[in-house]
C-alpha positions in Angstrom: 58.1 55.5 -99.8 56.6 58.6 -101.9 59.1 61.3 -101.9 56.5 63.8 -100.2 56.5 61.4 -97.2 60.0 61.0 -97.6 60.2 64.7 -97.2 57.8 65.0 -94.3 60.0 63.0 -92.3 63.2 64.5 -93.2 61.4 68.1 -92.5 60.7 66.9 -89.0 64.4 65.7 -88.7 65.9 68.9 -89.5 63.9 71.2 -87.5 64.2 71.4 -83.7 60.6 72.3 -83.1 59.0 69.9 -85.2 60.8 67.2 -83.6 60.0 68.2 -80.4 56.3 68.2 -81.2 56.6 64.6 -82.4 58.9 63.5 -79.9 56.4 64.5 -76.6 53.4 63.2 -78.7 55.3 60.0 -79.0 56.1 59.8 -75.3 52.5 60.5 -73.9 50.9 58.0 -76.8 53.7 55.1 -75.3 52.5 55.8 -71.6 48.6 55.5 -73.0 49.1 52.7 -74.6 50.8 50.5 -71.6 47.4 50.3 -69.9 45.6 49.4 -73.2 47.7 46.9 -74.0 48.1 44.9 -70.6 44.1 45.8 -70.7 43.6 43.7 -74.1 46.0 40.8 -72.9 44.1 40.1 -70.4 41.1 39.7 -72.9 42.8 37.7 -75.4 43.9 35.9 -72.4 47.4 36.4 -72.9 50.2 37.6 -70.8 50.4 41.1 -70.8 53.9 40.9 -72.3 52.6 39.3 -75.3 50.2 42.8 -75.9 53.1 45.0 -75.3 55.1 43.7 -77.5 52.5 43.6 -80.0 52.3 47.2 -79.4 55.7 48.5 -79.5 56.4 46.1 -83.0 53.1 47.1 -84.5 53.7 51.1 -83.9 57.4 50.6 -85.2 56.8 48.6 -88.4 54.3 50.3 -89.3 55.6 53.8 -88.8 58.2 52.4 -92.0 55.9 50.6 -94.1 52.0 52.3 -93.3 50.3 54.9 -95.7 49.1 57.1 -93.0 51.4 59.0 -91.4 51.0 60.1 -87.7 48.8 57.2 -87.0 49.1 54.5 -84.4 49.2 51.0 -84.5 49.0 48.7 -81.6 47.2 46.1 -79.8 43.7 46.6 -80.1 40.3 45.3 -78.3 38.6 44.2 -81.4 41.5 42.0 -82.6 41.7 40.1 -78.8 37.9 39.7 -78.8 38.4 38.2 -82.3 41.7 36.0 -81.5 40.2 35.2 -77.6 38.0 31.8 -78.5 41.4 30.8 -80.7 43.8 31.1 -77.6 41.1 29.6 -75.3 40.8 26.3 -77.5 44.5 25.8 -78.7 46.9 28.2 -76.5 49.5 30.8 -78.0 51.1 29.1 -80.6 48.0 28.5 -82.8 47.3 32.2 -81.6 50.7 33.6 -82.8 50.3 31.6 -86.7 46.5 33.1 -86.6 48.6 36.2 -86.2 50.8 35.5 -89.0 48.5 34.1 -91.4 46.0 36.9 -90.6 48.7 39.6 -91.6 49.1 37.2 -95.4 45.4 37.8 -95.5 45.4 41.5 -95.3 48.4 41.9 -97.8 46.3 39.6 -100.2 42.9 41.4 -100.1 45.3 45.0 -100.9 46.5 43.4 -103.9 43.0 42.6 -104.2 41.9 46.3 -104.0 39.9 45.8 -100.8 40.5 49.8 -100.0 38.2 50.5 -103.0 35.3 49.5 -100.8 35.8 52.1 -98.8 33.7 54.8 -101.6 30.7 52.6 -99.8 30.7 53.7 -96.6 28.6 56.7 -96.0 29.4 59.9 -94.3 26.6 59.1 -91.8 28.4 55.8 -91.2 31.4 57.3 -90.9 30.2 60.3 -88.1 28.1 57.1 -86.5 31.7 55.1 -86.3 33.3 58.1 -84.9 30.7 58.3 -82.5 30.7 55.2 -80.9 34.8 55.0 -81.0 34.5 57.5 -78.7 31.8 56.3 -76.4 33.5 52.9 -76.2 36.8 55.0 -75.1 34.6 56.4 -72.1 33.6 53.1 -71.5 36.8 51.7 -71.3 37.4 54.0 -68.3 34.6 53.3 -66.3 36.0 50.2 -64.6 38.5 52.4 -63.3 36.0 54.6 -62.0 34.4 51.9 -60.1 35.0 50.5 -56.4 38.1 52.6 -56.0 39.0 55.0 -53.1 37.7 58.1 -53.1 41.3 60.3 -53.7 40.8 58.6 -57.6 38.0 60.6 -58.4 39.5 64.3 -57.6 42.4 63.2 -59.2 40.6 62.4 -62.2 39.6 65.8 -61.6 42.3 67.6 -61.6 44.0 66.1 -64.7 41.0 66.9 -66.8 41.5 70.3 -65.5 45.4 70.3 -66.2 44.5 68.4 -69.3 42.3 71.2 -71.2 43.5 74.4 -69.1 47.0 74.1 -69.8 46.5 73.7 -73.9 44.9 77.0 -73.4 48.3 78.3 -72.1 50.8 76.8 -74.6 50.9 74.0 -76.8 54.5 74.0 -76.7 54.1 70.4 -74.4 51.4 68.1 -75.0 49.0 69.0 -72.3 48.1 65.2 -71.2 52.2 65.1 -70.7 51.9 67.6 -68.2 48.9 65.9 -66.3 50.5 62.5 -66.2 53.9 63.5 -64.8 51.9 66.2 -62.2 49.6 63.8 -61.4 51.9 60.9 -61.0 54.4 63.2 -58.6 51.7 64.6 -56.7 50.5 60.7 -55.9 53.8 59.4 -55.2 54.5 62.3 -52.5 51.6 62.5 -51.0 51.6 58.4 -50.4 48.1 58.7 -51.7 46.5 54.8 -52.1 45.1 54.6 -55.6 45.5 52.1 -58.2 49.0 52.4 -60.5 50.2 51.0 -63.7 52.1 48.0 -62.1 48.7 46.8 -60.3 47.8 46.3 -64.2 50.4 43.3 -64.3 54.0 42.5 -64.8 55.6 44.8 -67.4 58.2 42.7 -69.3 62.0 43.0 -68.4 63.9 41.6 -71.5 63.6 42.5 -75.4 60.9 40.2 -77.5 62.7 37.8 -79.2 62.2 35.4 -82.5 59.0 33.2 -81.8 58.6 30.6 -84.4 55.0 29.1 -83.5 55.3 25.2 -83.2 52.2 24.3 -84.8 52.3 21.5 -87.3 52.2 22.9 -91.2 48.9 20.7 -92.3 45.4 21.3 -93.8 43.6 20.5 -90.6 45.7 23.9 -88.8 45.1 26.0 -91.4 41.4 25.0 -91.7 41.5 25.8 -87.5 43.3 28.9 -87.6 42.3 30.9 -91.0 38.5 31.8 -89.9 40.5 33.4 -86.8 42.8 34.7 -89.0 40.2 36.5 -91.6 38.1 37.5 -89.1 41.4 39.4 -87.8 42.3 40.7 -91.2 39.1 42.3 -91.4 38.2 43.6 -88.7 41.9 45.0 -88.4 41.8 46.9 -91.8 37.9 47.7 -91.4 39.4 49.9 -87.8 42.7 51.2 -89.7 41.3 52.4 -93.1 38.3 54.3 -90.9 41.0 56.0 -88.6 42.9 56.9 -91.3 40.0 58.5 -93.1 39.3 60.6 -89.7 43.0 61.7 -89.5 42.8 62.1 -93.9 40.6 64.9 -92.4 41.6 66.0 -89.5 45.1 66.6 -91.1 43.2 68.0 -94.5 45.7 65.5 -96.3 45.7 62.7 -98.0 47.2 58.9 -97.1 47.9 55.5 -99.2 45.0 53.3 -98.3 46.7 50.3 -100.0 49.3 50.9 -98.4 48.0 51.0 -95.5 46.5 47.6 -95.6 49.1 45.6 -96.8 51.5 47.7 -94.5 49.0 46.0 -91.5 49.6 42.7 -92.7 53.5 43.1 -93.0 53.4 44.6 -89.3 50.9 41.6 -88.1 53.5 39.0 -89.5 56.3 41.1 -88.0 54.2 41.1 -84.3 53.7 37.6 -84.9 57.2 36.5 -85.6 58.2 38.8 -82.3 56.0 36.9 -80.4 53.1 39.9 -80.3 49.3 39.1 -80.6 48.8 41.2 -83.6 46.6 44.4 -84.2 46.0 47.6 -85.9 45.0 51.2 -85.4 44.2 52.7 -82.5 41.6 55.2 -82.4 42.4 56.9 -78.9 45.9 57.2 -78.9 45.6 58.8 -82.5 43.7 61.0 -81.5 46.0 61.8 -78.5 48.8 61.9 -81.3 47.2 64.1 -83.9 44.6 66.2 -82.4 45.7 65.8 -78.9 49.8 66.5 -79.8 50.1 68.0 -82.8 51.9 65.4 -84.5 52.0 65.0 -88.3 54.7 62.7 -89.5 55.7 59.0 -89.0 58.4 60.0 -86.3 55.8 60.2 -83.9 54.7 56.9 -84.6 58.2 55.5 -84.7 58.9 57.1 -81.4 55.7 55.9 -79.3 56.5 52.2 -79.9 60.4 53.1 -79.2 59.3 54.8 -75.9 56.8 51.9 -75.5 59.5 49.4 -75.4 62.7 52.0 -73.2 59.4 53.0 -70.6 58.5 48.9 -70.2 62.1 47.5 -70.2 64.5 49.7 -68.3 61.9 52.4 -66.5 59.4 49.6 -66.0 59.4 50.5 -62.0 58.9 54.2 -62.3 56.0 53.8 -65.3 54.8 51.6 -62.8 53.7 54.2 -60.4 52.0 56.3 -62.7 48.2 56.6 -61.1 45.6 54.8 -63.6 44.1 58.1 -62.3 46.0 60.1 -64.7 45.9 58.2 -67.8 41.5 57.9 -67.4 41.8 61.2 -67.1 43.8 62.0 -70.7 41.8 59.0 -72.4 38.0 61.0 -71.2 39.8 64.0 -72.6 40.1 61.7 -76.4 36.7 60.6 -75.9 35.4 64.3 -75.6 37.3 65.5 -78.9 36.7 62.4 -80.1 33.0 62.6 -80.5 31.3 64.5 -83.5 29.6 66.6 -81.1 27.9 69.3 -84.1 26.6 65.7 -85.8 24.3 66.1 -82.9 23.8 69.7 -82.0 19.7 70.4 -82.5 20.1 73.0 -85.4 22.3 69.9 -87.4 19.7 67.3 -86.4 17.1 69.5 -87.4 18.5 70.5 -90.5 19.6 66.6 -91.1 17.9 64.4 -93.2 16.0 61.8 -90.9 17.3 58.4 -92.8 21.0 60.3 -92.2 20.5 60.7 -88.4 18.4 56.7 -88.2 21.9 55.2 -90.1 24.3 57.2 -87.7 22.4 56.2 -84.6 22.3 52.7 -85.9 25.7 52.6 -86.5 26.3 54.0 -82.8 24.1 51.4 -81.6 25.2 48.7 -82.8 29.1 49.4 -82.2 28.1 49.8 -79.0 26.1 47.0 -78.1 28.5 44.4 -79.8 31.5 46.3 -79.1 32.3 45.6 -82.7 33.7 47.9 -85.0 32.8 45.8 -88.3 29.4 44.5 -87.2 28.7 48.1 -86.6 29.7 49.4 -89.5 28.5 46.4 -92.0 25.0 46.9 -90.5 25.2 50.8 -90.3 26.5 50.4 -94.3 23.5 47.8 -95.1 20.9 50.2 -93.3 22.0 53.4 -95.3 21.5 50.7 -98.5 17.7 50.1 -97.1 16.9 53.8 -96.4 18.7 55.0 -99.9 16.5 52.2 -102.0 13.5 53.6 -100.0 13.9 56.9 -101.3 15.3 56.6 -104.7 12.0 54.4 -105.0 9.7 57.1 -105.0 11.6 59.2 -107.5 10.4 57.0 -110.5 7.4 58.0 -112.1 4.9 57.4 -114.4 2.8 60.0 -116.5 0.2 59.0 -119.2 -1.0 61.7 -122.1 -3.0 61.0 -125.2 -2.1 62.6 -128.6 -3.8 62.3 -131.9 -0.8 61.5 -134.7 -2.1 61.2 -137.9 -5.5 60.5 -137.1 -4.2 57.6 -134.7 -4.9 57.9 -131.0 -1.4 56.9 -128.7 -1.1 56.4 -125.2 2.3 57.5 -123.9 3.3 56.5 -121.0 6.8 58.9 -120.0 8.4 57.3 -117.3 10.9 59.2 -115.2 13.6 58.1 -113.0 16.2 55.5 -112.1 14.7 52.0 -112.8 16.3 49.1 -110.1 14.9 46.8 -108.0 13.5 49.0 -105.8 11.9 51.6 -107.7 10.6 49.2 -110.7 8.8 46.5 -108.5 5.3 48.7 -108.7 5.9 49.8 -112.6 3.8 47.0 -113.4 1.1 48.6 -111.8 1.4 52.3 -113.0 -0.2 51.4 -116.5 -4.0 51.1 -117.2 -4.5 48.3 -119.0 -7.9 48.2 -119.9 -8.4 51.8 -120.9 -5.4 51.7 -123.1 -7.6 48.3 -124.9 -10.7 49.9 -125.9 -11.1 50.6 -130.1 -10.4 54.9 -129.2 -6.7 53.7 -128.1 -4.6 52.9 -131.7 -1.2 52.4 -129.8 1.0 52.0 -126.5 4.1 54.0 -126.4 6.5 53.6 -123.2 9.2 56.7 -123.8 12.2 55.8 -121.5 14.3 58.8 -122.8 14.0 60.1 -119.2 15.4 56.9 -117.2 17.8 54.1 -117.4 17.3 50.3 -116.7 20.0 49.3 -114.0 19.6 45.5 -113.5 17.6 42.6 -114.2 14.1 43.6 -111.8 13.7 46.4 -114.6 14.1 44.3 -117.2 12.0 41.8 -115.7 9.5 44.3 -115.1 9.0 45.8 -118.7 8.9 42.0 -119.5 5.5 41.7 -117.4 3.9 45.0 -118.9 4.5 44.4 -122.0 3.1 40.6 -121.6 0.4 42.3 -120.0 -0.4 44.6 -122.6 -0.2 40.9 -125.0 -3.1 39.8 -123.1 -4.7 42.7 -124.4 -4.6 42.5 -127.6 -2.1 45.3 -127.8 1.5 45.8 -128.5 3.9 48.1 -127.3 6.4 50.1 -128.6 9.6 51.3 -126.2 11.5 54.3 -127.3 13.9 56.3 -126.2 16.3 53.9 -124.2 19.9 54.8 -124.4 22.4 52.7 -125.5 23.6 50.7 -122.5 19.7 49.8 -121.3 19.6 48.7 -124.7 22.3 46.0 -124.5 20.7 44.9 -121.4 17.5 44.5 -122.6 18.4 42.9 -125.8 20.4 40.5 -123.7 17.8 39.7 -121.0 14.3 40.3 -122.5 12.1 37.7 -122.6 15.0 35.5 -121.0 13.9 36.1 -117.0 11.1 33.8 -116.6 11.4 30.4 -116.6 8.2 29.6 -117.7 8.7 31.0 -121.3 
């Protein structure tokens, strides 16, 4: 642990007010994730215990071991849509050493410098991934929203009202605090009929204990369980390195993205040894934690799966009676700060290039349709590629001048611009042959001093002129490459078709 973080927690520790802050934000993050996680049980297909565990070990480990502090780590959807197929085909105990062996995976591929990938993702990608986090959050609500009794819906109501009028007052308690515990009173006095925590499913009544999975330890499990298993490990750090981007700027600091990612893996083999189903960050309830709290440190992270595990265990009957009415209400709230709303305010889309808006609505899209955060962001990534090569195309050119040097007419031909595969694939065409053959032309010069060859296309190209050009009866010079399109050339020229 760096001795800033060190310091950050040690700060929080000695100072009353800080460690209130963090200690509230931990408690309303615990009772917003009890719903989640029974929620994602049920789609891994799973007892909800298994996803609360996986929650309160998740949040704890990696409030020690994680590179971004004030983030949350739990059960997630995208890891039980991922893990679902495995637990449907083989049951829990393949599940639980998918679990394990996905966490290996994700402390391999940070040794491996997977977090370096990250320079790749766009900013449009990244406002598009933000986007559609918090559309999915406002999704996740609806169900709750439908075919219930008609008290829900004022409720709902009235804690978005307590929820953003009583920040405005103080911040001194985490406003969706206040609307849960108002809410939750109100409904149990009144005797008001609306749907609660417990109607969610059983909330566990013992501490997780030591789960060893009895699987056999041969090729043919491995070769079952470790596509589950890298699917997990990538999806899970593709959702934790992008929320801890977000917070890197929300917070306006700075977080260990390797450590981040093999910190997942060491709190996946932790949940998986604990008998958890595994998981990673949680976009809601860190926003709730962060922008919604105020919290800055690891304590609050520590704290949430602590209170997690004290709320589930010993209060399990009074959490119980919380109203699902109050906790849609807080998670709307996320969704609303959540979004990027300027990214699509009319002066920003107006001012924004069009191929950045196209790649964050794709990105949105497509997170949204599939309801997966990789897939989203892998095509998003691949359509900023497409767009990028589209323009950088146009920016080569070609311009063609006649001088007289000592008596001898040359055709230059200056070309200007970043040569790749995109951009060279009409160079062959820029050039006029046939004028450049007749007896007034003495010599072809092609001055590159304004451009540099990037790959093997160029390379190829120039091959194809300068063949061209052969068929002529003419030869042409190239000056002006630098040094490294010089190495390149030297090494490939002449060498890219198989015919010669």
């Amino acid at each position: 642990m760096k001795p800033e973080q060190l310091q950050s927690v040690r700060a929080t520790l000695r100072s009353p007010r800080r460690l209130k802050t963090e200690a509230l934000a931990g408690l309303v993050v615990a009772l917003a994730l009890i719903p989640e996680a029974i929620a994602f049980s049920v789609i891994a297909g799973v007892d909800p215990r298994i996803g609360l565990f996986a929650s309160f070990t998740m949040a704890v480990t990696i409030s020690f071991v994680g590179g971004r502090p004030a983030m949350i780590s739990a059960a997630t959807g995208a890891v039980a849509l991922v893990i679902a197929p495995l637990m449907r085909s083989h049951g829990l105990d393949h599940l639980i050493a998918a679990v394990i062996l996905a966490g290996v995976f994700q402390i391999l591929l940070a040794v491996l410098g997977v977090t370096r990938l990250m320079r790749f993702i766009p900013r449009s990608v990244m406002v598009g991934f933000v986007n559609a986090l918090a559309i999915l959050v406002f999704m996740a609500q609806l169900p709750e929203l439908i075919g219930v009794s008609w008290p829900v819906y004022p409720l709902v109501a009235a804690g978005l009202l307590i929820v953003v009028g009583f920040r405005r007052i103080t911040t001194a308690v985490p406003s969706p605090l206040v609307a849960i515990i108002l809410l939750t009173v109100l409904a149990v006095v009144s005797g008001i009929d609306v749907p609660t925590v417990q109607d969610k499913g059983q909330l566990p009544a013992s501490l997780p204990t030591l789960f060893i999975p009895n699987v056999p330890l041969t090729w043919e499990t491995f070769q079952t369980i470790a596509p589950f298993s890298l699917s997990m490990a990538l999806v899970g750090l593709l959702e934790s390195l992008m929320t801890a981007k977000l917070v890197d700027d929300i917070t306006d600091t700075r977080s260990n993205k390797t450590r981040e990612s093999w910190g997942q893996g060491v709190a996946n083999i932790v949940t998986g040894f604990l008998g958890g189903m595994g998981g990673c960050a949680v976009i809601g309830q860190t926003m709730i934690n962060v922008k919604g709290s105020g919290a800055r440190s690891r304590v609050s992270t520590f704290l949430a799966g602590a209170f997690l595990l004290v709320l589930v265990v010993t209060l399990g009957d009074i959490v119980g009676l919380i109203p699902m009415a109050a906790l849609v209400a807080v998670m709307i709230f996320v969704s609303a700060i959540t979004f990027d709303w300027h990214s699509v305010a009319p002066a920003t889309l107006k001012r924004m290039p069009k191929s950045e808006t196209a790649v964050m609505l794709i990105t949105v899209g497509t997170v949204v349709l599939t309801h997966n955060l990789a897939i989203g962001v892998g095509v998003g990534v691949l359509a900023a590629m497409a767009m990028f090569a589209r323009r950088v195309a146009h920016f080569a050119t070609v311009e063609r001048t006649e001088v007289e040097l000592n008596g001898r007419t040359v055709a230059t031909y200056t070309v200007d611009g970043e040569l790749f595969f995109a951009s060279s694939n009409d160079l062959y065409t820029q050039f006029d042959y046939a004028r450049d053959s007749e007896p007034d032309i003495d010599s072809v010069v092609i001055d590159l001093h304004a451009s540099h060859l990037w790959d093997a296309s160029t390379i190829a190209a120039l091959d194809s002129v300068t063949e061209k050009y052969r068929r002529h009866g003419r030869e042409v010079e190239l000056v002006g490459l630098n040094s490294a399109s010089i190495q390149m050339r030297e090494r490939l020229a002449g060498k890219l078709n198989a015919a010669e």
